[in-house]
Each structure stands twice: as structure tokens, then as C-alpha cells.
DOZA-230583 format. One record per residue (C-alpha): residue number from 0; x, y, z. Coordinates in Angstrom, 2 decimals, always signed. Layout:
<recs>
k = NUM	u = X	v = Y	w = Z
...
</recs>
This chain:
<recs>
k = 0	u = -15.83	v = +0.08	w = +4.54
k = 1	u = -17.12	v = +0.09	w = +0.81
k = 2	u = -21.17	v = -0.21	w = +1.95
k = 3	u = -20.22	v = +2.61	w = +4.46
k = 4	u = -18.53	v = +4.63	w = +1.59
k = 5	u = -21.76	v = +4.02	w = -0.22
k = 6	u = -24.00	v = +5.04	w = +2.25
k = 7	u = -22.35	v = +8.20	w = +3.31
k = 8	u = -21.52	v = +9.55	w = -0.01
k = 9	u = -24.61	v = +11.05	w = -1.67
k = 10	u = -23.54	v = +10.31	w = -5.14
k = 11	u = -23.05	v = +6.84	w = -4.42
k = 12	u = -26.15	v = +6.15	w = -2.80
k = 13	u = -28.46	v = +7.59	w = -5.62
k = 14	u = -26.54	v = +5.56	w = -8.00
k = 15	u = -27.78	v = +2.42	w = -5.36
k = 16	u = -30.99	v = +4.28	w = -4.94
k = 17	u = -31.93	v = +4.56	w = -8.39
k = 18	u = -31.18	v = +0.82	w = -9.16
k = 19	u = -27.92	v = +0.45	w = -10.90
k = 20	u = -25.89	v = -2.69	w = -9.65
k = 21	u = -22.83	v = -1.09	w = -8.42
k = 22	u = -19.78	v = -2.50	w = -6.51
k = 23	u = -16.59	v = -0.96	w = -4.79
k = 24	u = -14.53	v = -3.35	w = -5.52
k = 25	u = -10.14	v = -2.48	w = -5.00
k = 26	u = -10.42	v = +1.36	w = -5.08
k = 27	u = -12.96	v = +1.55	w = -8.14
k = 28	u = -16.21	v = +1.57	w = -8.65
k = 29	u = -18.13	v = -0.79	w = -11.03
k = 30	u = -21.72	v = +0.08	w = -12.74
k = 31	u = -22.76	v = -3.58	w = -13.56
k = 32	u = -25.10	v = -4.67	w = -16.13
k = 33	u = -24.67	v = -1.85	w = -18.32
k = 34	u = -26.65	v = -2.68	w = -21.73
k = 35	u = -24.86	v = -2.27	w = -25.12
k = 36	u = -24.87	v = -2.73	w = -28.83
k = 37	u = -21.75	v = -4.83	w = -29.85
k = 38	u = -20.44	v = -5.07	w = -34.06
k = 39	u = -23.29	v = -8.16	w = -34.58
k = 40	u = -25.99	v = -5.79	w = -33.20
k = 41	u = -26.60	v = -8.09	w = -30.43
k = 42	u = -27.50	v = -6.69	w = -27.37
k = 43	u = -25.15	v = -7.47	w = -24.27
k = 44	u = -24.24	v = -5.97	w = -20.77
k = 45	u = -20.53	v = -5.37	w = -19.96
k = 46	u = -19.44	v = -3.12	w = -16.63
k = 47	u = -18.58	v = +0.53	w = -16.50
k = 48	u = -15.50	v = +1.27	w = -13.85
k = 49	u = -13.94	v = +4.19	w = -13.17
k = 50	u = -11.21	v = +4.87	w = -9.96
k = 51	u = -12.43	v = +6.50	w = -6.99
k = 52	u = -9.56	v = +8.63	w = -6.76
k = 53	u = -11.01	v = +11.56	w = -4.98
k = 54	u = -12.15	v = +10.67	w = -1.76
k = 55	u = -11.93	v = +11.96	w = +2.04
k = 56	u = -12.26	v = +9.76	w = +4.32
k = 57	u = -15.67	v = +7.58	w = +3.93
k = 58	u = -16.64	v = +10.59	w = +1.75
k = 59	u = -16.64	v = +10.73	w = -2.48
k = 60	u = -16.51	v = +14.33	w = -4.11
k = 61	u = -15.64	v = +16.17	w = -7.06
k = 62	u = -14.03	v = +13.28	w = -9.09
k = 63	u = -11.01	v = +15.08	w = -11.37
k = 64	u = -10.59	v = +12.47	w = -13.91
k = 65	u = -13.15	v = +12.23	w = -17.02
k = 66	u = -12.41	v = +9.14	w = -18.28
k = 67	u = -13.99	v = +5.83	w = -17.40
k = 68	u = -12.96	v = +2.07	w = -18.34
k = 69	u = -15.47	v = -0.39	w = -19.81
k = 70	u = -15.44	v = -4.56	w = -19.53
k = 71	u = -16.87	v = -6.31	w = -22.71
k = 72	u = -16.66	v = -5.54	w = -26.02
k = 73	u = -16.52	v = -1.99	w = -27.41
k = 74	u = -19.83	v = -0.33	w = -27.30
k = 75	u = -21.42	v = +0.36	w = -30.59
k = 76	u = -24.48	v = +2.02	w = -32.48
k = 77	u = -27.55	v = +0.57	w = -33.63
k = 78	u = -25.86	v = -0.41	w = -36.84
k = 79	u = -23.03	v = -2.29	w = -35.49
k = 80	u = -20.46	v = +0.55	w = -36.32
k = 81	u = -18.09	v = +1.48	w = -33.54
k = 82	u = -19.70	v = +4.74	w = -30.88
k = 83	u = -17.12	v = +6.94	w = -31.81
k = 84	u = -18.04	v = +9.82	w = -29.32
k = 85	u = -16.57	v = +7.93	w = -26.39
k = 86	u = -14.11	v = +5.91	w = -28.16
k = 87	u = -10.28	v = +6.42	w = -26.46
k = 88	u = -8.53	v = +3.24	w = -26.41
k = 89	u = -8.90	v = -0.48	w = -26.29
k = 90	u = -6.30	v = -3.19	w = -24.47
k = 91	u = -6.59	v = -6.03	w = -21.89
k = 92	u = -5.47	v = -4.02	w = -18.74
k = 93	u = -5.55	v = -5.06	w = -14.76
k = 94	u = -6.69	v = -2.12	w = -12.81
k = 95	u = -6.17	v = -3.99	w = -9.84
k = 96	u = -5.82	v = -7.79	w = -9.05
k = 97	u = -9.51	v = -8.37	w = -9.62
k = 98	u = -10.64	v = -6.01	w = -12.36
k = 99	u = -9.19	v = -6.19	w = -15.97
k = 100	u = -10.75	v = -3.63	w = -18.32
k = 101	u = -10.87	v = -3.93	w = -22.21
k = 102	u = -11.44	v = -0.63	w = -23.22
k = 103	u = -11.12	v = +2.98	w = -21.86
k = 104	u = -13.42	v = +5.97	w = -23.03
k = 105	u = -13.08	v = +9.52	w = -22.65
k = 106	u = -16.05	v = +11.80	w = -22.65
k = 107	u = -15.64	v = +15.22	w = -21.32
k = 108	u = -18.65	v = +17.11	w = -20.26
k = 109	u = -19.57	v = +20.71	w = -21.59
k = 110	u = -19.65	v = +23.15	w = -20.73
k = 111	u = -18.36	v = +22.49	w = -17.44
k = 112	u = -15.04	v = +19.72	w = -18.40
k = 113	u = -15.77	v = +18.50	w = -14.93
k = 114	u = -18.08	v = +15.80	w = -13.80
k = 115	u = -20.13	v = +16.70	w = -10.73
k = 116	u = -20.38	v = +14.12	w = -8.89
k = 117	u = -19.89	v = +10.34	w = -9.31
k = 118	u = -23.38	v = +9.96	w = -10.31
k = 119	u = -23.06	v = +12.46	w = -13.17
k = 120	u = -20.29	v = +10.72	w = -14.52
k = 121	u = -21.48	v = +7.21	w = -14.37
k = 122	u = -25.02	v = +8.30	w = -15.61
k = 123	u = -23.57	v = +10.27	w = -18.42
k = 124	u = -21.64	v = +7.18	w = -19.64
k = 125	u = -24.23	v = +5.09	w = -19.21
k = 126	u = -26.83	v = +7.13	w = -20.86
k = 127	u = -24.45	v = +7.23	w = -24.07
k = 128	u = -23.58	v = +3.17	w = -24.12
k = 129	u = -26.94	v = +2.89	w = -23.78
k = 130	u = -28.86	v = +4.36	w = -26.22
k = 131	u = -28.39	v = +1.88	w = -28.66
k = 132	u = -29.22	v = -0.65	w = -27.29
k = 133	u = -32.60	v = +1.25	w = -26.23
k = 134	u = -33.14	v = +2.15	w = -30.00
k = 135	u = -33.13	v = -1.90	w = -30.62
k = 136	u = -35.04	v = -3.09	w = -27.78
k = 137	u = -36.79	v = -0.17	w = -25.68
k = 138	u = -36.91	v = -2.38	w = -22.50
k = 139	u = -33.67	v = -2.75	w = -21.88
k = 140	u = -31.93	v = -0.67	w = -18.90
k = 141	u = -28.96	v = -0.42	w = -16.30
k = 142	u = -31.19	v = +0.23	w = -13.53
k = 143	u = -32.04	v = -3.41	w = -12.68
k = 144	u = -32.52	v = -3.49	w = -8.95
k = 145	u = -30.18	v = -6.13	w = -8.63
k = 146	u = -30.46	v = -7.39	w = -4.56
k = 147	u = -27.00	v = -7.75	w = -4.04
k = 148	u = -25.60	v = -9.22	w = -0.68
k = 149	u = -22.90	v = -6.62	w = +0.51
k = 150	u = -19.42	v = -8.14	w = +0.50
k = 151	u = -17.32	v = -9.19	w = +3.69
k = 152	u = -14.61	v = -6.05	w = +4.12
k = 153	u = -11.28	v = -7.75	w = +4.33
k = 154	u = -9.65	v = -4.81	w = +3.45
k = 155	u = -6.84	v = -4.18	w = +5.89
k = 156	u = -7.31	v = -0.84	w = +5.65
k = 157	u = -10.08	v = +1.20	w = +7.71
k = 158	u = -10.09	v = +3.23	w = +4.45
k = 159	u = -10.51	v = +3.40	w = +1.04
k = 160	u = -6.68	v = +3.58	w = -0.50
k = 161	u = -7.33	v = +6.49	w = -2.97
k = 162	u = -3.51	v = +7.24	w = -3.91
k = 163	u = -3.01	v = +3.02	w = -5.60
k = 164	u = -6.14	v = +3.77	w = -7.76
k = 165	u = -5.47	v = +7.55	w = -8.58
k = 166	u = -2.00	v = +6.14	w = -9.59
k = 167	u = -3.40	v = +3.04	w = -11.60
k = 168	u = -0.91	v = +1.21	w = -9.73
k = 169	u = -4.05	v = -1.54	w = -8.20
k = 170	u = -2.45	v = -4.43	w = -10.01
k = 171	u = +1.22	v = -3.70	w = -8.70
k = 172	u = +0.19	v = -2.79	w = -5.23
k = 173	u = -2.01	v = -5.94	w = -4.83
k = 174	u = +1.62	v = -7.90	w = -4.27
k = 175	u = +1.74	v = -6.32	w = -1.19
k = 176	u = -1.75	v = -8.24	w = +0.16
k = 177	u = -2.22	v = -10.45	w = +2.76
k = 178	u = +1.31	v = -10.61	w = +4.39
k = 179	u = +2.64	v = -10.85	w = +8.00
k = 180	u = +5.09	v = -8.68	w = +8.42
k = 181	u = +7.40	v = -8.44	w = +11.89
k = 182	u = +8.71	v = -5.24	w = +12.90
k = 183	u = +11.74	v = -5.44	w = +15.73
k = 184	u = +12.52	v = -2.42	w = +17.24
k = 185	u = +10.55	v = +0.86	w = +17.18
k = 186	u = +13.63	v = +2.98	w = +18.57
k = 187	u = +13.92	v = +5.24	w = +15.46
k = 188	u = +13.89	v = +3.46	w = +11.84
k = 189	u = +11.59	v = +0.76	w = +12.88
k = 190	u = +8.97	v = +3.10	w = +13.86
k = 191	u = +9.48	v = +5.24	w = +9.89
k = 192	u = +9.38	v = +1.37	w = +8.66
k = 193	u = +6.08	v = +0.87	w = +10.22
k = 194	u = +4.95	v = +4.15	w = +8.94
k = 195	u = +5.72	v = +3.23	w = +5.49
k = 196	u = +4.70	v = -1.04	w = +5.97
k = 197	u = +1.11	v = +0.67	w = +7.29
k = 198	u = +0.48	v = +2.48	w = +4.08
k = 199	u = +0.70	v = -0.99	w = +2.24
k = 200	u = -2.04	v = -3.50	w = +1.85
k = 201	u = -0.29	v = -6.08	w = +4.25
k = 202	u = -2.74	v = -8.51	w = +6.57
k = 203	u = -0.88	v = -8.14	w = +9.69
k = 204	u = +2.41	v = -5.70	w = +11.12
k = 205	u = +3.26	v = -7.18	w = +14.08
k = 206	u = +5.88	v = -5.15	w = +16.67
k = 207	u = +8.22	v = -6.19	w = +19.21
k = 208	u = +9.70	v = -3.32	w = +21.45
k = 209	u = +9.52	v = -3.57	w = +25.41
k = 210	u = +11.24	v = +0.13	w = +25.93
k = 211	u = +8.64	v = +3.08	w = +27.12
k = 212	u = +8.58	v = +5.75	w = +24.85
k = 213	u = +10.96	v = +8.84	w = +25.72
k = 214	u = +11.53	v = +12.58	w = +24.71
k = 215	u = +14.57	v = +10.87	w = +22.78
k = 216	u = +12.39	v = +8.70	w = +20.49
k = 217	u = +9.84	v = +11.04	w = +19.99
k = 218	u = +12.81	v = +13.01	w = +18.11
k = 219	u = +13.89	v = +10.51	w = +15.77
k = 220	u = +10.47	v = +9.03	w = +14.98
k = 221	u = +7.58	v = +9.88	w = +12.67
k = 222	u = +4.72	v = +12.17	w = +13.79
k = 223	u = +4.55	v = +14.26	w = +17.36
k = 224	u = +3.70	v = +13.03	w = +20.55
k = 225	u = +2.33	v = +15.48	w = +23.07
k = 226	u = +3.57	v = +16.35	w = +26.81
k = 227	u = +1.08	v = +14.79	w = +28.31
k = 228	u = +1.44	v = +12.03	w = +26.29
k = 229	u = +5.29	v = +11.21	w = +26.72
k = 230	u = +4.68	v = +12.00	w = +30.91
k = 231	u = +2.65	v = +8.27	w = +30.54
k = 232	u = +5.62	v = +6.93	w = +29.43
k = 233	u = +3.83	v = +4.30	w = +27.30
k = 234	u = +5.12	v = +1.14	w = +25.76
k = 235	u = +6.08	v = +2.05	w = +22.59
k = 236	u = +4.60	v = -1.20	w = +20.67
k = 237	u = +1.27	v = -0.01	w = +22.37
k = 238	u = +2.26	v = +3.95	w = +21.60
k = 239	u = +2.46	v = +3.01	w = +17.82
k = 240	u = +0.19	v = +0.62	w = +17.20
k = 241	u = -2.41	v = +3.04	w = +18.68
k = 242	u = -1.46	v = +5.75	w = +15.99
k = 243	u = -1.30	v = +3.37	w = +13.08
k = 244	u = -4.36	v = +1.40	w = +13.49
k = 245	u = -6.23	v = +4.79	w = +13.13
k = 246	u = -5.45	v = +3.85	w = +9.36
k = 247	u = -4.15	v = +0.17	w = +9.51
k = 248	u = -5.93	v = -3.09	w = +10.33
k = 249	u = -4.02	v = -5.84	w = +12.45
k = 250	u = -1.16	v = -3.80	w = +14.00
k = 251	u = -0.56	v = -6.14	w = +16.69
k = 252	u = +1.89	v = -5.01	w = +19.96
k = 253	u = +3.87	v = -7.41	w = +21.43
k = 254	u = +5.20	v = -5.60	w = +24.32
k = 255	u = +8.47	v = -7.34	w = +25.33
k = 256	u = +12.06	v = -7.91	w = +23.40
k = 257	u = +12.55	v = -10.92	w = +21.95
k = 258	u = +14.47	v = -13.69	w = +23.66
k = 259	u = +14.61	v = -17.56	w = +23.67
k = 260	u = +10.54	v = -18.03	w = +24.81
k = 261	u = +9.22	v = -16.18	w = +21.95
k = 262	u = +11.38	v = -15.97	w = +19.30
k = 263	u = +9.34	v = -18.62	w = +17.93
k = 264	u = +6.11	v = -16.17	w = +17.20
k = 265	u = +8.59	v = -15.28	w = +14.10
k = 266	u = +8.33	v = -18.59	w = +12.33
k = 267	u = +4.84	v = -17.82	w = +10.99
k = 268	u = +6.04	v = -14.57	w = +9.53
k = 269	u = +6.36	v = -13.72	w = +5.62
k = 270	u = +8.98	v = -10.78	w = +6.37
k = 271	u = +10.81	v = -9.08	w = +9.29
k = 272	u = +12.65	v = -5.82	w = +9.43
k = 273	u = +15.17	v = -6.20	w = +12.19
k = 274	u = +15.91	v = -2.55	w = +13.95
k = 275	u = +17.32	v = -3.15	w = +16.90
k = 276	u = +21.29	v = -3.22	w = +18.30
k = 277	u = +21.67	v = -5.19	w = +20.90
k = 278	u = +23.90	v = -7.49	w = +19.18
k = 279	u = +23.42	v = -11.27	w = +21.33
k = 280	u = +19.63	v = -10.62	w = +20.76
k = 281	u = +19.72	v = -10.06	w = +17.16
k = 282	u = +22.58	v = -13.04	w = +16.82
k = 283	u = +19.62	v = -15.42	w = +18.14
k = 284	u = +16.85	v = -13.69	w = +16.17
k = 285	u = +19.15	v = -14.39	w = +12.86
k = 286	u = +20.25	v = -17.84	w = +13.28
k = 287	u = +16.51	v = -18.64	w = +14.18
k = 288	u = +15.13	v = -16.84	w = +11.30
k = 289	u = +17.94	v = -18.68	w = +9.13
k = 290	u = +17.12	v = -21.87	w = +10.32
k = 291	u = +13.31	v = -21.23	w = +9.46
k = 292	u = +14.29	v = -19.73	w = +6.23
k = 293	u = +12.37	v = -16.61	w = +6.42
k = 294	u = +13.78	v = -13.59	w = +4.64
k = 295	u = +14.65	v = -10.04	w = +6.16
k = 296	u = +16.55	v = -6.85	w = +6.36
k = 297	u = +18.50	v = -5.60	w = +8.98
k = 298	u = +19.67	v = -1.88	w = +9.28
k = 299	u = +21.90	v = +0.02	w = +11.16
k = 300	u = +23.50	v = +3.67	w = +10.88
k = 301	u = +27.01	v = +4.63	w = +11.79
k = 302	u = +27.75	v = +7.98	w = +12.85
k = 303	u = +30.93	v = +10.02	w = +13.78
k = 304	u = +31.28	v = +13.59	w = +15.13
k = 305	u = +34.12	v = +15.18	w = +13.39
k = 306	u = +35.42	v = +18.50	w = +14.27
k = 307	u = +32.10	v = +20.23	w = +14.65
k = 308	u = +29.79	v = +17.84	w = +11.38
k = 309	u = +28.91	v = +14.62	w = +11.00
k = 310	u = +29.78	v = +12.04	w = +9.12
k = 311	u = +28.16	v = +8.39	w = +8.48
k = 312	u = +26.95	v = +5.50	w = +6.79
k = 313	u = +23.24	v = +4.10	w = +6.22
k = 314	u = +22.72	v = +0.56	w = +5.79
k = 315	u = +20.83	v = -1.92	w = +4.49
k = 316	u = +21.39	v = -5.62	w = +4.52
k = 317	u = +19.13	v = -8.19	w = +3.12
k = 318	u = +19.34	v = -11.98	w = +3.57
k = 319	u = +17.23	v = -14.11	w = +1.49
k = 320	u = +17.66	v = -18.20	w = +0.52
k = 321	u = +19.44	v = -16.54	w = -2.75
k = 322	u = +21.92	v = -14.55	w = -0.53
k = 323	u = +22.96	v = -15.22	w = +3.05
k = 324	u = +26.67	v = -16.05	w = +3.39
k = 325	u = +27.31	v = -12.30	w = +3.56
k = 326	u = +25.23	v = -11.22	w = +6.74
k = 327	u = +27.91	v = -11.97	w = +9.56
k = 328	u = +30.36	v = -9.63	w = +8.05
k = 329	u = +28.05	v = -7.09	w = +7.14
k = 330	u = +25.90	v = -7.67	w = +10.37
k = 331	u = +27.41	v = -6.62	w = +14.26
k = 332	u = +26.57	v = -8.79	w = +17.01
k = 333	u = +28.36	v = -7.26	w = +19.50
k = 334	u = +26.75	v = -4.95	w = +21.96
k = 335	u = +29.69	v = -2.83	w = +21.66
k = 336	u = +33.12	v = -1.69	w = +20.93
k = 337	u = +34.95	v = -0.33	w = +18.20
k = 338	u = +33.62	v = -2.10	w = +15.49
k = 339	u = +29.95	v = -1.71	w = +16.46
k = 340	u = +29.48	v = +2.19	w = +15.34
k = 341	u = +25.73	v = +1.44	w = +16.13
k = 342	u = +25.60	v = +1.49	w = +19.66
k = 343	u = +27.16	v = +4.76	w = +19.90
k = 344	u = +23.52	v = +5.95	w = +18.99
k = 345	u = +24.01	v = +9.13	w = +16.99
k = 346	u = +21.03	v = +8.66	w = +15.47
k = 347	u = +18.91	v = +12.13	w = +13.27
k = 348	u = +15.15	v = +11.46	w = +12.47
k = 349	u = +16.14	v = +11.77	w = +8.34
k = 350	u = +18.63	v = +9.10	w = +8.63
k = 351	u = +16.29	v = +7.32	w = +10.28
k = 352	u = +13.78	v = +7.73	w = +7.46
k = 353	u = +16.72	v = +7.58	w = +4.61
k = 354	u = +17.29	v = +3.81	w = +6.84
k = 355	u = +13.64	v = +3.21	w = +6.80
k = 356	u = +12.88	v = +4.11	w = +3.38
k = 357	u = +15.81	v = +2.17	w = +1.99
k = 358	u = +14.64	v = -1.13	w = +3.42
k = 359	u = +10.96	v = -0.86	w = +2.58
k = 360	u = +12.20	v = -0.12	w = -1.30
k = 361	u = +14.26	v = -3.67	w = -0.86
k = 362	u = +11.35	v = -5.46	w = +0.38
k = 363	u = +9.07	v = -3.92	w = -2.17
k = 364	u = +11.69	v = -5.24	w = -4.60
k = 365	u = +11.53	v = -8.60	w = -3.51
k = 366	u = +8.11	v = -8.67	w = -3.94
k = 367	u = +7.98	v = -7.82	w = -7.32
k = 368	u = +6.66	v = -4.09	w = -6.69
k = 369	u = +9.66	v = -2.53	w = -7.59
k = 370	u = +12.01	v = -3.28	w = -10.86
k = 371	u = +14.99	v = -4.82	w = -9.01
k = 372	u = +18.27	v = -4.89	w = -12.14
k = 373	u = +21.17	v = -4.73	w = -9.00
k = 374	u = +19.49	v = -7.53	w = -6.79
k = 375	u = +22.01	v = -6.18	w = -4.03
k = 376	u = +21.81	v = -7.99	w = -0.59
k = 377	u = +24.00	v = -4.89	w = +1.18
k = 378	u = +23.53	v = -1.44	w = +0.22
k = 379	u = +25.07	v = +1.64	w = +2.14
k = 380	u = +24.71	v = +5.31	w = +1.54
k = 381	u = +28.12	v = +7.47	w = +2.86
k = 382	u = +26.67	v = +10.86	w = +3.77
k = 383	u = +29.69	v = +12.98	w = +3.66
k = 384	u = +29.73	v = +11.49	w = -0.43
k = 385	u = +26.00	v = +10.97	w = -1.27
k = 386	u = +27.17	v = +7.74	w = -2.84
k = 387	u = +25.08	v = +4.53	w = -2.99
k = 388	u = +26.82	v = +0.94	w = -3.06
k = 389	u = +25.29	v = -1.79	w = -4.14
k = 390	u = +27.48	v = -4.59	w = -2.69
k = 391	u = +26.52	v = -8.58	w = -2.60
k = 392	u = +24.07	v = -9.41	w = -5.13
k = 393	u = +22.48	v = -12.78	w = -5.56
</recs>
């Protein structure tokens, strides 16, 4: 993905073209070898990054940010005194998992207070940290024709996750990498879970769902599936994975509810989002993933019709080795009755989402994305009240 990025984007490839040792490394891209003047007038090379936050699709343009981040000590003049006209700010900072920048500079171009191009800004910074070092030795340059091997792309993404490094959130988001997640049911919330798990940096999203997809689902579940396309009646594992993977590698569909003879493809799992209600199923799936001691999150909505509204209950129940003695009371395994408001299947598309959304927030907590203070293992949202309740923390 990053050498195609390169290739296709104009700005990138005269940067390549034209000799200078760049990398797209996490979302940014790195100008290596950069020559400098540090405070003892020596002569060094440090790295110029800046976030490729504007780009569409395998394509760079306009960036909108003017400021770039530098790695090595701050640049200076030929007399060893600080280069002012760039200076911004200086602090150890992690960008992402694998860059951490020391200083950041801020040079705005006139008259236009736009860069053109990715090219124009890089140049332009590198034309100012260079200079001094020029004025001490005249051979010196960041166009070094470096033969570089291109790097294997294990991204799990088929492309370049803008919105992390527009956000400076690299470092944060990096949490997220190389985990097998297990999606159970794609009725309604699992299918807004997997929208929201396929936006993350996750190896693998694996789905278990043996129902066809019908004009019911497509009504409670993201995006819009056409006439033609709900008269095939496909599998909904393969129906979802094929939309997802347009964006997400290793969505793998697993076309068939889980029972005794596979329940064990779970063990090798990091996380699963149970979304399913038929209650003997999930018992098994539970006491399996208990035994294994694998954490997840089960949901479920409740919803009445009273009079001519409706009222209900969203919930969100976590079991972790910190927290599990609460799940059977919080958790139906019946496939039925009164107490199982589930399986009377009043179920919206935003309650859905609100079901979805609230469960991906948990397990971003528990991975240390989110700030978790309440470290609830059951929370429910009562419509009618727009309260919250945090209930059963560890």
C-alpha cells in the first residue's frame, strides 16, 4: 500500500525521483537523512516527518497542515545558535508506535499559507535545515539516492488510515494492532460492531452467522443493500465480509452458528463480541470462553410497545478474569419467556448502533485506548430516561 501510495501520488514520487530517502511509515511520511547544523556546529542528519493527513484513496493532495516534526537535535545555524525561523516546540513525543519526534517546527509559506503539494512542503523544510549545514561543508545534501528495499505491507488495512494521523492519535490507536477479534451474530448490532472493529487496526475479524440476509436485517444494519442483492439471499457472514474487506484485511466468514464442533475456533481469539439470542447456544459459547479465559461482551436490547411508543433498555455486559461472577444474572440463556425481553426482537437500527457503539467503547477501554475511571462490567442505557448505569465494576 505505501510503495503504491508513492507511486501514484505525483508529489511523492518526485520526492523518490529526485533522491531523498523517504518512507511511509504508520500514516506519516519520513524525509531521511536530512543534513543539519546542531549547537557544537557539527554536522549531523536527523529525519523530517510530517502526517499524511490528506489523502484519497492511494492518492496525496493539498496537505492542510503547515507544520512538520523533526528527529534529532534541534536544527541550528552555522554558528551553533538555535534556527529560529522554524523553531515551534521541542518534547519527546510518539506519533505513532514506531516514530517518536523531538521537535516540531512551524513554517508557513507566503504568500500562499498553504503548501502545494507534499513535495513543496518537505523541500521547503529541508531547504531551510539545510542551509547550514551547506554553508559549513558545501557537499553535503538530502538527496542521497539511498536504494532502499520497499517494506513488506502488513498493514491490515487496504488503505492508508488518514483520520489516526490527522488526529495525532498513531500512538493510542497502535493498541488496537494485531488482534483476533470474533464477531457472533451479524443480525443487527453485530453487523454496526463489525463496522466500527473494521475501522481499527485489528489483524483478523472473524464472523460467525449461518442466517441469509433478509429485507429485515438490511433495516437494522449499517449501509444499503440493493434489490437485487437481497433476492440472492446471501449468507450474511459472506454478505459482510464482502463489504468490509473493500477497506479491511482478514475479515474471515465462517458461515454456520456455533455449536459443540466448532466452538473451539474461539480459543485462539484475543476478543469476542457475542450478538446473538439464542440462549442454549450462547450458554455453551460462555462457559467455553470462561473455561479458556478469553474476555468478551455480550449485548442485548429490551424493548416494550407501550400505548402507541417505545420503551427499552440497551445493554452491555463485559466479563473479564477481573469480573465474571456477575454474567449469569445479567446474561439470559433462555430462548424465551418472560424474562428474556430479547427474543421478542423489537429491534431499531440506532439502538442497534447505540448497542454497537457501547461495546466497542468497552473494548477500546480495556485496551487501554480509552480512559476507563468506572471499570463497569454491566452498563445499560433506559431510553424512556436517557440514563446510563454503570453497574459491577472490577
Amino acid at each position: 500500500m505505501s510503495q503504491q501510495l508513492i507511486s501514484r501520488s505525483a508529489d511523492l514520487k518526485q520526492l523518490r525521483d529526485d533522491g531523498y530517502d523517504i518512507e511511509i511509515r504508520s500514516g506519516h511520511l519520513l524525509v531521511k537523512s536530512v543534513p543539519y547544523v546542531n549547537s557544537k556546529r557539527e554536522v549531523r542528519r536527523g529525519t523530517l516527518v510530517t502526517p499524511l493527513g490528506d489523502v484519497s484513496g492511494d492518492v496525496t493532495h493539498q496537505p492542510s497542515e503547515h507544520t512538520a516534526y523533526f528527529i534529532g537535535e534541534h536544527p541550528c545555524r552555522a554558528d551553533g545558535s538555535i534556527l529560529e525561523q522554524i523553531r515551534h516546540s521541542s518534547a519527546t513525543t510518539a506519533l505513532a508506535k514506531n516514530i517518536v519526534v523531538n521537535h516540531m517546527f512551524s513554517a508557513k509559506p507566503k504568500p500562499e499559507g498553504r503548501y502545494r503539494d507534499y513535495y513543496h512542503k518537505m523541500t521547503t523544510y529541508v531547504a531551510l535545515i539545510s542551509a547550514p549545514a551547506r554553508a559549513i561543508d558545501p557537499a553535503v545534501t538530502a538527496q542521497t539516492c539511498a536504494i532502499v528495499e520497499p517494506p513488506d505491507d502488513d498493514s491490515p488495512f487496504n488503505y492508508l488510515d488518514s483520520a489516526s494521523t490527522r488526529a495525532g492519535i498513531g500512538a493510542v490507536t497502535a493498541k488496537l494492532e494485531g488482534k483476533k477479534i470474533a464477531i457472533i451474530g451479524l443480525g443487527g448490532t453485530g453487523s454496526y460492531i463489525l463496522d466500527l472493529v473494521a475501522k481499527t487496526p485489528v489483524h483478523e475479524i472473524h464472523l460467525y452467522e449461518g442466517d441469509a440476509l433478509s429485507n429485515h436485517n438490511a433495516f437494522r444494519s449499517p449501509g444499503a443493500p440493493s434489490l437485487d442483492e437481497l433476492k440472492q439471499r446471501p449468507l450474511k457472514a459472506a454478505y459482510f465480509r464482502g463489504q468490509y474487506s473493500k477497506m479491511h484485511r482478514g475479515i474471515v466468514a465462517h458461515e454456520a452458528y456455533l455449536d459443540e464442533s466448532n466452538v473451539g475456533d474461539l480459543r485462539s481469539m484475543d476478543f469476542v463480541f457475542l450478538c446473538l439470542d439464542r440462549g442454549a447456544d450462547k450458554q455453551l459459547i460462555v462457559e467455553r470462553l470462561e473455561e479458556w479465559g478469553l474476555p468478551f461482551i455480550d449485548v442485548g436490547i429490551g424493548v416494550d410497545l407501550v400505548g402507541d411508543m417505545l420503551r427499552g433498555i440497551v445493554r452491555v455486559t463485559t466479563s473479564t478474569s477481573e469480573k465474571r461472577d456477575h454474567l449469569r444474572k445479567r446474561v439470559p440463556f433462555s430462548d424465551g419467556g418472560v424474562e428474556n425481553d430479547y427474543s421478542r426482537n423489537i429491534q431499531i437500527a440506532d439502538l442497534n448502533a447505540l448497542n454497537a457503539a457501547l461495546a466497542v467503547i468497552k473494548w477500546k477501554k480495556l485496551c487501554g485506548f480509552y480512559q476507563d475511571l468506572e471499570r463497569e462490567h454491566c452498563s445499560a442505557y433506559t431510553i424512556n430516561g436517557n440514563a446510563m448505569a454503570n453497574e459491577d465494576q472490577a
